[in-house]
C-alpha positions in Angstrom: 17.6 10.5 -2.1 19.4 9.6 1.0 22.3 10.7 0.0 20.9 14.1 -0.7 18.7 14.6 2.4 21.9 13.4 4.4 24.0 16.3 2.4 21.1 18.7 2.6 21.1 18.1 6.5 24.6 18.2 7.1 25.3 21.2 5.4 22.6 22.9 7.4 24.5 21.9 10.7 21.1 19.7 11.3 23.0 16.2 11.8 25.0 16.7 15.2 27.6 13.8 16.7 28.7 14.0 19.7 26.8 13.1 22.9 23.3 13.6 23.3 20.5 13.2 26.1 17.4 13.2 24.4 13.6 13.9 25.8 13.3 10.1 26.2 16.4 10.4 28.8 18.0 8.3 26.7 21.7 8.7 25.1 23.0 8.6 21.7 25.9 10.1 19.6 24.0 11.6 16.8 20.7 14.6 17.3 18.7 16.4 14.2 19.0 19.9 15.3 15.5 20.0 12.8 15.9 23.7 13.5 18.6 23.8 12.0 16.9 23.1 8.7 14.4 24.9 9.1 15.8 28.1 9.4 17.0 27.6 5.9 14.7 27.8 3.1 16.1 26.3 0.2 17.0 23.1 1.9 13.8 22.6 3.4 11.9 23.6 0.1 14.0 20.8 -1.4 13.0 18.1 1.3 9.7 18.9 1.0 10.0 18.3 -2.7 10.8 14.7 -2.4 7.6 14.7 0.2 5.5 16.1 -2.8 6.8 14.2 -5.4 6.2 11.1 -3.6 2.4 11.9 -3.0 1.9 13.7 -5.7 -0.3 10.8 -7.3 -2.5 10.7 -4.2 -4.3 14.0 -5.4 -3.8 15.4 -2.1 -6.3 18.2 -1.0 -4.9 18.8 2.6 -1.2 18.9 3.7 -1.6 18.7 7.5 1.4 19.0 10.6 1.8 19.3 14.0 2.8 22.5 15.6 5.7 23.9 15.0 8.2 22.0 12.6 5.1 20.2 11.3 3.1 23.6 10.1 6.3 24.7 8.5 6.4 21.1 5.9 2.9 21.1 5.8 3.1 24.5 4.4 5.9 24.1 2.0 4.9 20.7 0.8 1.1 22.1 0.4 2.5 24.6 -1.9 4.2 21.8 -4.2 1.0 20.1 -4.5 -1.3 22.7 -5.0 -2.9 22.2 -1.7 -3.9 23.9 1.9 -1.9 23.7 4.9 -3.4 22.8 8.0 -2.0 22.9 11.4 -2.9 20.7 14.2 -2.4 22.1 17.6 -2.2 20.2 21.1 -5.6 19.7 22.5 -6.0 22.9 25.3 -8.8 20.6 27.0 -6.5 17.5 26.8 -4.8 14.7 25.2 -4.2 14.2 21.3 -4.3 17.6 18.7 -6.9 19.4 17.3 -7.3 21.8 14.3 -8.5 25.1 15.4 -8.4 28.4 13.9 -11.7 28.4 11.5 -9.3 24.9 9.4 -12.6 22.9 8.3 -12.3 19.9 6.0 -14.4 18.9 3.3 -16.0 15.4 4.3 -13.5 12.8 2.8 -10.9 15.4 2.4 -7.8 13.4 1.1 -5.1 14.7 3.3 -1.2 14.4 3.6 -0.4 14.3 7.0 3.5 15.5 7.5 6.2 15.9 10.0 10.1 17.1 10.1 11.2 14.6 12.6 9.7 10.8 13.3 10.9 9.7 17.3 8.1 8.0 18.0 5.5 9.1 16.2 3.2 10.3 18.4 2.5 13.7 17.3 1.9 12.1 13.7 -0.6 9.9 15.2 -2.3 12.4 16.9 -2.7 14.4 13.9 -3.9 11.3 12.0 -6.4 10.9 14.7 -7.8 14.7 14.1 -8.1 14.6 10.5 -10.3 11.5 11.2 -12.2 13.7 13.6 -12.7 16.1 11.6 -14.1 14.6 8.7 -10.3 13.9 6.3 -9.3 11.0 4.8 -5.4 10.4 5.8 -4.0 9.5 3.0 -0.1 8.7 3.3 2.6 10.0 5.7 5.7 12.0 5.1 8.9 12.9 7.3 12.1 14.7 6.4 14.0 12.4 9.3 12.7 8.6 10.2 14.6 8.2 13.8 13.1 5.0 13.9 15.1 3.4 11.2 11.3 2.4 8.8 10.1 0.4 12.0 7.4 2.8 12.8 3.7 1.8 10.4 0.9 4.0 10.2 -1.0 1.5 7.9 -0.2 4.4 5.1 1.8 5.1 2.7 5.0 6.2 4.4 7.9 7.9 2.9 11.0 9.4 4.9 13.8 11.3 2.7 16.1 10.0 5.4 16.1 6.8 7.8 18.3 6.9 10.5 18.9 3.9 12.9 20.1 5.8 15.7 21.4 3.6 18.4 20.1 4.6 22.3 21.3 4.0 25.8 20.1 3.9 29.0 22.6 6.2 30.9 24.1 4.1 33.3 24.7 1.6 29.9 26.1 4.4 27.8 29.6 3.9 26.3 29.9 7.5 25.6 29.0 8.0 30.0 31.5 5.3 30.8 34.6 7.4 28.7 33.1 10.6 30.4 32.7 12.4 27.3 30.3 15.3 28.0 26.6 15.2 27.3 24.2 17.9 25.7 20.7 18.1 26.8 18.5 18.4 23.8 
């Protein structure tokens, strides 16, 4: 599957190199331009394939995502497995995510809780954390892209169709800084 998620992603233009600031501040030579992917059906349908077919065992009832990427493979993965989609939005009245919008679980509700991108996982624990609260049983997580090269645990089943290991600098340690090569703000 690597091999096909890394194909799948390059062809989309998803996998830049270059040099990168990310929202961390930190550098690197490779981004996921997720939107990228996105904006393409098929690919993402594919992706989210693997997702399914990894849980499909699981007898998911609830494929749950952040906002935005998040909703968009929680919708096509529900799909696959014959499931809803639920979207969990940042909290208006503070920290963590919330589902809003009439989305009511069943008590015990076995749900998939999925994501395009893992960084640091925080929006995937927050999500965790509101199917909890809402009454759903978290039952495994899936990613299109693991940043963290598998060092990230959720103390779930955990399935990314691609690990990257993606090497980060400080800016004043940055090789790509010291040659002067041009950064992109992501």
């Amino acid at each position: 599957m690597p091999d096909d998620a890394t194909r799948l992603l390059r062809d989309a233009g998803a996998l830049l190199r270059g040099h990168f600031q990310y929202t961390s501040g930190r550098h690197g030579a490779l981004y996921v331009e997720k939107f990228r992917l996105l904006e393409n059906p098929a690919a993402t349908t594919e992706l989210c394939s693997h997702i399914a077919d990894r849980f499909r065992a699981a007898a998911v009832e609830i494929v749950a995502g952040p906002t935005t990427g998040g909703t968009i493979i929680a919708f096509e993965t529900a799909r696959q497995l014959r499931a809803k989609a639920f979207s969990a939005e940042r909290n208006p009245q503070g920290e963590g995510r919330i589902f809003a919008r009439g989305f009511t679980f069943a008590p015990g509700a076995r749900t998939l809780v999925v994501d395009d991108v893992l960084t640091t996982g925080g929006s995937l624990r927050d999500t965790l954390a509101a199917v909890r609260a809402a009454g759903g049983e978290p039952v495994g997580v899936g990613v299109i892209v693991d940043r963290t090269g598998g060092r990230t645990d959720f103390g779930l089943p955990f399935y990314g169709c691609l690990t990257l290991d993606i090497e980060t600098h400080a800016p004043e340690q940055c090789p790509l800084c010291q040659r002067r090569v041009p950064v992109t703000i992501t």
